[in-house]
Every structure is written in C-alpha cells, then in structure tokens.
C-alpha positions in Angstrom: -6.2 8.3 -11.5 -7.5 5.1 -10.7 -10.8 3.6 -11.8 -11.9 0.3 -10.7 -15.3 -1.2 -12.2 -17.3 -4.0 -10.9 -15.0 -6.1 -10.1 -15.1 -9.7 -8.6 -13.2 -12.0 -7.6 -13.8 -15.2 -6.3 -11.4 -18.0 -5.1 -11.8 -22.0 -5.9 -15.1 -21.7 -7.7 -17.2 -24.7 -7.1 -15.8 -26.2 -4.5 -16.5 -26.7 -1.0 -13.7 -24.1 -0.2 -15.2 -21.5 -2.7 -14.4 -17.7 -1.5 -16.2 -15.1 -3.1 -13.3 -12.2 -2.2 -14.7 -9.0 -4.1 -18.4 -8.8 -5.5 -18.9 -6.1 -8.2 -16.9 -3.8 -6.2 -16.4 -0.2 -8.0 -13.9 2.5 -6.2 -12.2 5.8 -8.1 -9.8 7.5 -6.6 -8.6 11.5 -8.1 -5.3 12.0 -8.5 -3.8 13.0 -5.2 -6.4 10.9 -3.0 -4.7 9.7 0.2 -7.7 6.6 1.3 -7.2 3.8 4.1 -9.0 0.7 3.8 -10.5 -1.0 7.2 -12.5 -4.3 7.3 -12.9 -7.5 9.4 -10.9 -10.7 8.3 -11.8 -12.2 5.3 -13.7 -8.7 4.0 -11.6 -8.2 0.5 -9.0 -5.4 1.5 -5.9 -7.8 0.3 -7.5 -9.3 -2.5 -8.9 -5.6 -3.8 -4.3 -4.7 -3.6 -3.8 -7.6 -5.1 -6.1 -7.7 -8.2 -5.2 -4.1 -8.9 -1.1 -5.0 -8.6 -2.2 -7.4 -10.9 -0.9 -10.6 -8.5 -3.7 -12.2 -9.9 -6.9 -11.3 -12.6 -10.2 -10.5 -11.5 -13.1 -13.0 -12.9 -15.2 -9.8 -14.0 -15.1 -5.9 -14.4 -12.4 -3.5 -15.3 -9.2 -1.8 -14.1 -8.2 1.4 -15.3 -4.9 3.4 -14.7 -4.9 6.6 -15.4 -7.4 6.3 -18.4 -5.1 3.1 -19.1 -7.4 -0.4 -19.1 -4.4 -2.8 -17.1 -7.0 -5.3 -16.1 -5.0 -7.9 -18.5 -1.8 -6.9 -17.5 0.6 -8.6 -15.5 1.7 -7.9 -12.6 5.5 -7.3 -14.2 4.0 -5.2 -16.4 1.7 -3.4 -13.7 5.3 -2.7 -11.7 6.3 -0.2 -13.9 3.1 2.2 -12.7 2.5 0.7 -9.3 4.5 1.1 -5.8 3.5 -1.4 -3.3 5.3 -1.5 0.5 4.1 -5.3 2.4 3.1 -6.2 5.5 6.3 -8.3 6.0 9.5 -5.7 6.1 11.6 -8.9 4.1 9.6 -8.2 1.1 10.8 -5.8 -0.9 14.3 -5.2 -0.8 16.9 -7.8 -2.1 18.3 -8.7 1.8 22.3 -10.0 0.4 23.0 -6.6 -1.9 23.7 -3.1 -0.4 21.6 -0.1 -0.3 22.5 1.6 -2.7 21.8 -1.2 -4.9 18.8 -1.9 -3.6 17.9 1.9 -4.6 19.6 1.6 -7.9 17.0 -1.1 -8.6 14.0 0.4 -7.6 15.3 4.1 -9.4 15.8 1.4 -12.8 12.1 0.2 -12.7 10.7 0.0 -15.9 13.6 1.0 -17.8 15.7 -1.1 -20.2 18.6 -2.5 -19.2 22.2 -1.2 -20.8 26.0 -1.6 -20.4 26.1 1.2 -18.9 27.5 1.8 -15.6 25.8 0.3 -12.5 25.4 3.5 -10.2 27.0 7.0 -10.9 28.2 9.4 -8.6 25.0 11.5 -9.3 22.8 8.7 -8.4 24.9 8.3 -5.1 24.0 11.8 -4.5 20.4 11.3 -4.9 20.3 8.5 -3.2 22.2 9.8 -0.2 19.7 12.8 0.1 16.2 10.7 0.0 17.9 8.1 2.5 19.1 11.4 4.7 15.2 12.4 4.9 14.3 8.9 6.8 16.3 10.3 9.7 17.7 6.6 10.8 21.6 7.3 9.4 20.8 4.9 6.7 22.7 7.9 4.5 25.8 6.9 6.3 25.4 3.2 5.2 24.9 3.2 1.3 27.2 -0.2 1.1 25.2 -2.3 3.9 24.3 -5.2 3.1 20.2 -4.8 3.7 20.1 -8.1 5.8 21.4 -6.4 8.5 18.9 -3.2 8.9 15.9 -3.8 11.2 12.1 -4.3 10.8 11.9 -1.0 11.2 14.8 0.5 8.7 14.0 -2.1 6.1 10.4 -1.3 6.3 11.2 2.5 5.6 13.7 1.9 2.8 11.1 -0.3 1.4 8.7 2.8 1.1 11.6 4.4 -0.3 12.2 2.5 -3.2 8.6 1.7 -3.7 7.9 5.9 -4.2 11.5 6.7 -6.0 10.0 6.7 -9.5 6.8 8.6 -7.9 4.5 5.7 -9.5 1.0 6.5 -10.3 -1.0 4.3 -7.7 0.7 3.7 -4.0 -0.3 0.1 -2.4 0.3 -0.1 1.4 -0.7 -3.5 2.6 -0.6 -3.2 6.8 3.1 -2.1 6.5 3.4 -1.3 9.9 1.5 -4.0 11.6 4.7 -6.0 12.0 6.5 -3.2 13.6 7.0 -2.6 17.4 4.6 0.9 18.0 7.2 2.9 18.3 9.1 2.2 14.9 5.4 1.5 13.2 4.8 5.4 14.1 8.4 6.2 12.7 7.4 4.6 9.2 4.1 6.5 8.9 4.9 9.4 9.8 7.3 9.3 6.6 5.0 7.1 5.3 2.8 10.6 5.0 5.7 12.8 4.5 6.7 11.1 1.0 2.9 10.8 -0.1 2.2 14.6 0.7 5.4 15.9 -0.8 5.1 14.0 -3.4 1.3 14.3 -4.2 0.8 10.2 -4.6 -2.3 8.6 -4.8 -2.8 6.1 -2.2 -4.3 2.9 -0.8 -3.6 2.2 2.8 -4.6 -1.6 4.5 -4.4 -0.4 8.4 -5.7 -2.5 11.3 -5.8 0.5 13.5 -8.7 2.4 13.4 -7.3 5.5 15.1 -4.9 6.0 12.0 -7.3 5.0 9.6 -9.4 8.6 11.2 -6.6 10.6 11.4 -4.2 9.6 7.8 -5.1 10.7 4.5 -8.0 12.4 2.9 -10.6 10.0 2.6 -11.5 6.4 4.7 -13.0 2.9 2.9 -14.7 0.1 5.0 -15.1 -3.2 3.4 -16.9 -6.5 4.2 -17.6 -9.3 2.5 -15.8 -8.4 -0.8 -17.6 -5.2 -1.0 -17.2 -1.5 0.2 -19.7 -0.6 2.8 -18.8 2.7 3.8 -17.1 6.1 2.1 -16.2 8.8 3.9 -14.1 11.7 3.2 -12.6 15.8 4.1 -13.7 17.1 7.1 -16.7 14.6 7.6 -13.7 12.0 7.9 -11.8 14.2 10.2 -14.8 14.2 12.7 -15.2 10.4 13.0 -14.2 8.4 16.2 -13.5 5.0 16.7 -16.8 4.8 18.4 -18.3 6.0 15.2 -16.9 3.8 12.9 -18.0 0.2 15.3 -21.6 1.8 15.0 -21.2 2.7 10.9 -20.2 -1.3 10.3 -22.9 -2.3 12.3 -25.7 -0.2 10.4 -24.0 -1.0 7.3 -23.3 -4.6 7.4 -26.1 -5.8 9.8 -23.2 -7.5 12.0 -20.8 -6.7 14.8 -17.3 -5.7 14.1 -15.0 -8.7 14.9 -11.8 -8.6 14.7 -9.6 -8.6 17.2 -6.3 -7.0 16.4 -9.0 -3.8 15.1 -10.4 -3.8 18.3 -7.2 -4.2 20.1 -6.0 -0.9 18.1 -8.7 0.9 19.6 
C-alpha cells in the first residue's frame, strides 16, 4: 500500500543550522499494516509524516501510494488519499462551523464542488451513526459549534473525519499526547476500533512505549533520520519496555534519552 524508497531529507543545507532529518530511509507497509513509530527527539518520526503527507518534498528517493509515484505531489493533492489526525486537537476541524459541517467537509474530500445542497437528510443520518460510535453524545450535538468540544471530543471527531472517506494511508502524529490519560485512552481505544473495522493502513507517532507494544501489528524505531529497528506479529507482542531501551542501545550505539518516553514507561 505504501512504498517509501530511500528517502532523505535534510533541512537548511549548508548552513550552520543544517539538519539531516531522514537519510536513505526505505519503509513498506501491506495493505492493512497497523505500525507505531518510536524515536528520541530529533530522530525523523515527524519529518518521515510529513514528507509522505507531502507538507514538504524529500531532496532524494521515491514515494509510492498504492503503486501510485506521489513524491511530486502536493500536499492538496496528497489529501484526497491521505488521513492525518495532529498532535494539537485545534488542528483539524474548522473550530466556528458545526459538526456536522465539519463532517460534511471531511465526507466532500476530494470531490468537486456543485450547487448542490450542502448536507442531505441521508448524510445527517450517516453522520449521526459514526458520531453515535465515539460514545461522548457528540450524536446529540450535530449543530455545535466545534469550538466548544474539549481536547478530548475534538481530538476524536478529528479521527473521525480524517477516516470518513477510509483513505488509503492513516497518519497519527502523537494524537493523544496532548490529552489528559484518561481521555488520551478514550481516543485510542477508537482510535483502534476505526482502523480495525475499517482495515486502514497506519502510521502511529506515540511517545509511550507501552502502547507502541501493545497497538497495531507491527513497531518502527527511528534515530537519526533512519529506521533502526522492525519488529512485528507475535515477536512484537512479546517485547517489554525493558526490551525496547536495550534494542536502541544495541542498535544505535547510544542511550535512549528522551524524557517524556521514559516518563511513559
């Protein structure tokens, strides 16, 4: 489903601030793969969302999209195959217009735009039933104005929209590491509902190395723009945290340092 080829990336090229973010990094993912991405700060896991949203063009190598070459894409373009859910629960959702048309919008992506109507009574439906499967009574306030949902609710009707048109690649950038625990556990628990039901193939940022283990089919470490460790099925499923401090050691020659990782221990 998604082929990336040696790709690199590298940030304000000869200069004093230069940032080599990915080097030659190559990562497929089948159709269906559920993978989260761990690393220190600074390793690459943003940049690797980004240059395959298309927020920005990789200096060298090739994207590919379900056979599709979209490395020269832009990221408008890129939209109309991609859902992506952000760290920050504001981005995402249109905070001044309701619900519903915030679901309208995201249920439109990629089409043209006509005269037609704005939302029919059979969208309302729809969009009554997916809301009703968040269990947060968001079903019950379709003409909200979104600006007045918490973290927590925003967040989850982000994930929403972002999986409505079931797009071909799923980007989760940390999108629970701004939420309290509890509400951070709400989100990905649906967060895992939608992707199972709906057979998505997805790339998870996490901090937290215990849901890193325990979510999705297969695990990604990165450092220093590159991917340092694969692991997948039921050899993921046996890993601890303990195991993972120890593979990035081996691997990378360093200790693990980040704190917010280590914190979510």
């Amino acid at each position: 489903m998604l082929q990336i080829k040696e790709i690199s990336k590298t940030f304000n090229p000869g200069t004093v601030n230069e940032k080599k973010a990915l080097r030659s990094l190559s990562l497929t993912l089948a159709d269906g793969d559920f993978v989260t991405v761990i690393g220190g700060n600074g390793a690459g896991k943003s940049t690797l969302l980004n240059a395959i949203a298309g927020t920005w063009f990789v200096d060298e190598g090739k994207i590919l999209l379900d056979d599709k070459d979209v490395t020269g894409l832009p990221e408008y373009k890129r939209a109309k195959f991609l859902g992506r859910v952000f760290q920050d629960p504001m981005n995402g959702t249109a905070a001044t217009m309701e619900i519903e048309e915030n679901l309208a919008l995201a249920f439109r992506r990629g089409d043209k735009r006509t005269l037609r109507i704005g939302i029919t009574q059979a969208e309302r439906k729809m969009y009554r039933e997916v809301l009703a499967r968040l269990g947060l009574g968001l079903e019950n306030r379709m003409t909200s104005k979104v600006g007045l949902l918490s973290g927590g609710q925003r967040q989850a009707l982000t994930l929403l929209m972002a999986t409505l048109k079931k797009p071909k690649v799923l980007l989760l950038d940390e999108h629970t590491a701004a939420l309290d625990p509890k509400t951070a556990a709400k989100v990905l628990d649906t967060t895992e509902a939608i992707v199972n039901e709906n057979h998505l193939t997805t790339l998870m940022i996490t901090h937290n190395m215990r849901d890193a283990i325990q979510i999705g089919n297969r695990l990604i470490m990165m450092n220093n723009g590159q991917i340092i460790y694969d692991v997948a099925g039921e050899e993921k499923k046996k890993l601890t945290v303990e195991d993972l401090l120890r593979k990035f050691a081996e691997a990378s020659g360093e200790e693990f340092a980040n704190d917010r990782m280590m914190l979510a221990k």
